[in-house]
C-alpha positions as CSV (number, residue, x, y, z in Angstrom):
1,X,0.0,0.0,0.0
2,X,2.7,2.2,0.8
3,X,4.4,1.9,-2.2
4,X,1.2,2.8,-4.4
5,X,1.0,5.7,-2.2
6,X,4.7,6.6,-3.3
7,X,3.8,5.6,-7.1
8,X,1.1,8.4,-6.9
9,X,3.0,11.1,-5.5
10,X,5.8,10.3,-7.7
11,X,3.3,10.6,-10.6
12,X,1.7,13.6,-9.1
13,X,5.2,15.5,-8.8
14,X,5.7,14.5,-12.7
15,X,3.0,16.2,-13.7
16,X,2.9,19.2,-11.6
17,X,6.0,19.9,-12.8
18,X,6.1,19.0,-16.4
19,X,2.6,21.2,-16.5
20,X,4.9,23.8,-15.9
21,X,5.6,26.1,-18.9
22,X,8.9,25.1,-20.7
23,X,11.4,27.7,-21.6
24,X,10.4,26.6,-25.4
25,X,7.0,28.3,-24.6
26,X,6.4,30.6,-26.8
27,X,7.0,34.0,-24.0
28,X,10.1,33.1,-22.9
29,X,11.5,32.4,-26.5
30,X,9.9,36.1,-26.9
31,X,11.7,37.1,-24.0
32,X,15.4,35.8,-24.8
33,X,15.0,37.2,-28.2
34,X,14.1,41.0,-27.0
35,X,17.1,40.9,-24.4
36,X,19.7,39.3,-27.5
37,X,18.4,42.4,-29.3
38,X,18.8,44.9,-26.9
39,X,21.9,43.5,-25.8
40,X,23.2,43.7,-29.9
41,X,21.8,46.7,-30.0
42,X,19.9,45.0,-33.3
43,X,17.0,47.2,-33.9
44,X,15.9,45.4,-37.0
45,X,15.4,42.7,-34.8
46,X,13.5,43.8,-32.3
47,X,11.3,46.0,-34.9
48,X,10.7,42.4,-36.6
49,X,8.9,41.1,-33.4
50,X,6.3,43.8,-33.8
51,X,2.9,42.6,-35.3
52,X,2.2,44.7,-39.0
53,X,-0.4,46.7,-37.1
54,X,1.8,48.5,-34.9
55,X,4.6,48.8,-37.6
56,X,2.0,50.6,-40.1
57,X,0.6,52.7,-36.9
58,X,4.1,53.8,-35.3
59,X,7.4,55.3,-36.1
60,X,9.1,52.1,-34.2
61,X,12.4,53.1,-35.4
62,X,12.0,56.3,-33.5
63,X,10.7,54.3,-30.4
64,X,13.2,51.5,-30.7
65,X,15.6,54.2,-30.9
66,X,14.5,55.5,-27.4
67,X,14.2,52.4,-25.9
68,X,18.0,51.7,-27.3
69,X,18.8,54.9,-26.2
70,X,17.7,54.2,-22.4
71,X,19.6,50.5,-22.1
72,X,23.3,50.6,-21.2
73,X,25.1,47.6,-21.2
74,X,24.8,43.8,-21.9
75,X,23.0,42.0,-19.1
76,X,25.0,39.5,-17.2
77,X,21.8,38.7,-15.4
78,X,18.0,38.8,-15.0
79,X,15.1,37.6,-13.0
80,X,12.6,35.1,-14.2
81,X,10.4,35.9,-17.0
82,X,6.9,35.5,-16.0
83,X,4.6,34.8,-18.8
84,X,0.8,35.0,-18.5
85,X,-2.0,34.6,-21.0
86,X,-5.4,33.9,-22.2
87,X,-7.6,32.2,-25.1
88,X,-10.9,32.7,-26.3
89,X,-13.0,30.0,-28.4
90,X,-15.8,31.1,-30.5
91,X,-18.2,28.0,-31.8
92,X,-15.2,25.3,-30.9
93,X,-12.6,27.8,-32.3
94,X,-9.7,29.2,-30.7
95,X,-10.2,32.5,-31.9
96,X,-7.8,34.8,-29.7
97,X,-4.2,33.4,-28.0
98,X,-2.5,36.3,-26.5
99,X,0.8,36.4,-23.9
100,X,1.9,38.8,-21.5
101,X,5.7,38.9,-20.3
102,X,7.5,40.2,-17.8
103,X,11.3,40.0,-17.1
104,X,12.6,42.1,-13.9
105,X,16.1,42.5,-12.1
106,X,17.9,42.9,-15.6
107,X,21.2,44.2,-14.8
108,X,24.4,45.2,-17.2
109,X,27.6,45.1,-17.1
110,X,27.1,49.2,-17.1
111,X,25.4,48.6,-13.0
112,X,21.9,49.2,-14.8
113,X,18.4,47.3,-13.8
114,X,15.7,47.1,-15.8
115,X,12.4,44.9,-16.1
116,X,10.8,44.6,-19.6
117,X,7.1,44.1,-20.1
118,X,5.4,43.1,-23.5
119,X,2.1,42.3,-24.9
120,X,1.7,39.9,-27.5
121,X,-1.2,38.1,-29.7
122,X,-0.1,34.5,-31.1
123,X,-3.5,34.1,-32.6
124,X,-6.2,37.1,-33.0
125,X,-8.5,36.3,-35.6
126,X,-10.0,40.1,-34.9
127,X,-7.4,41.5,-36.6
128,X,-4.9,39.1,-38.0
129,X,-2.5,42.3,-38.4
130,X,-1.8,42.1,-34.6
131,X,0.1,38.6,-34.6
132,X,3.4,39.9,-33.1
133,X,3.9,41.9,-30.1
134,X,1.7,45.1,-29.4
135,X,3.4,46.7,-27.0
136,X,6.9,46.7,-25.0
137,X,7.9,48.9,-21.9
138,X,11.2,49.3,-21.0
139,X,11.6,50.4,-17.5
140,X,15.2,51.5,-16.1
141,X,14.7,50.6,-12.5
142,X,17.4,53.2,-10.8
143,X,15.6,56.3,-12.8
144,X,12.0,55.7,-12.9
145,X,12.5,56.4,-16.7
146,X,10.3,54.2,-18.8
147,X,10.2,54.1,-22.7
148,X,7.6,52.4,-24.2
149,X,7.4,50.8,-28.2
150,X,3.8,50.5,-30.0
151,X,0.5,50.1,-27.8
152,X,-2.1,47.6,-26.4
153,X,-4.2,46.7,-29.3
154,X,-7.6,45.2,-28.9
């Protein structure tokens, strides 16, 4: 009996844990891209994460220009990235898949901090135009300062 107890706890444990999102999840892939670009100061980059809608609507090379403009440094570490969503199905359909990230306590080799959150739609039927991220905020934690790039879209 006692090991059947133990069997279930071990199985329990497995799937608790492997329920857990993966670092292949789509918001942390998100995540480790917008640091490599900010880090590379590759603006190109980060503009290409940006969903058609707010490329047409904004002058991102302006605002990733800010936002480039207010991060010193490569990071040489960073908290967790916390990623959050929601879906919506519509008559059996998944009609809207959308992510939120956070990533705090990003500090540089310059002594900055940082925390970056972004908004992002993996499927919005709505508006197919807003597949790609919405919005990113880019706050420099010692200043207050805080740049954001394109909007929340809905």
């Amino acid at each position: 009996m006692k090991k059947i107890i133990l069997i279930i706890m071990a199985l329990l444990l497995l799937i608790l844990h492997t329920g857990c999102r993966s670092a292949t999840d789509p918001g942390y892939e998100q995540a480790s891209e917008i640091l490599r670009c900010f880090d590379e100061e590759d603006s190109e980059g980060l503009k290409a994460l940006f969903c058609a809608e707010i490329q047409n609507t904004h002058n991102l090379d302006k605002e990733i220009a800010e936002a480039m403009n207010l991060y010193e440094g490569t990071m040489i570490s960073c908290g967790k990235a916390l990623v959050s969503g929601g879906e919506a199905v519509d008559n059996g359909k998944l009609t809207d898949k959308h992510i939120g990230c956070s990533v705090d306590e990003i500090k540089t080799n310059q002594g900055k901090e940082y925390e970056i959150v972004t908004h992002s739609y993996l499927i919005y039927d709505k508006n197919p135009r807003c597949i790609g991220i919405t919005y990113l905020k880019l706050f420099d934690e010692s200043t207050g300062e805080m740049v954001q790039i394109g909007e929340y879209v809905y």
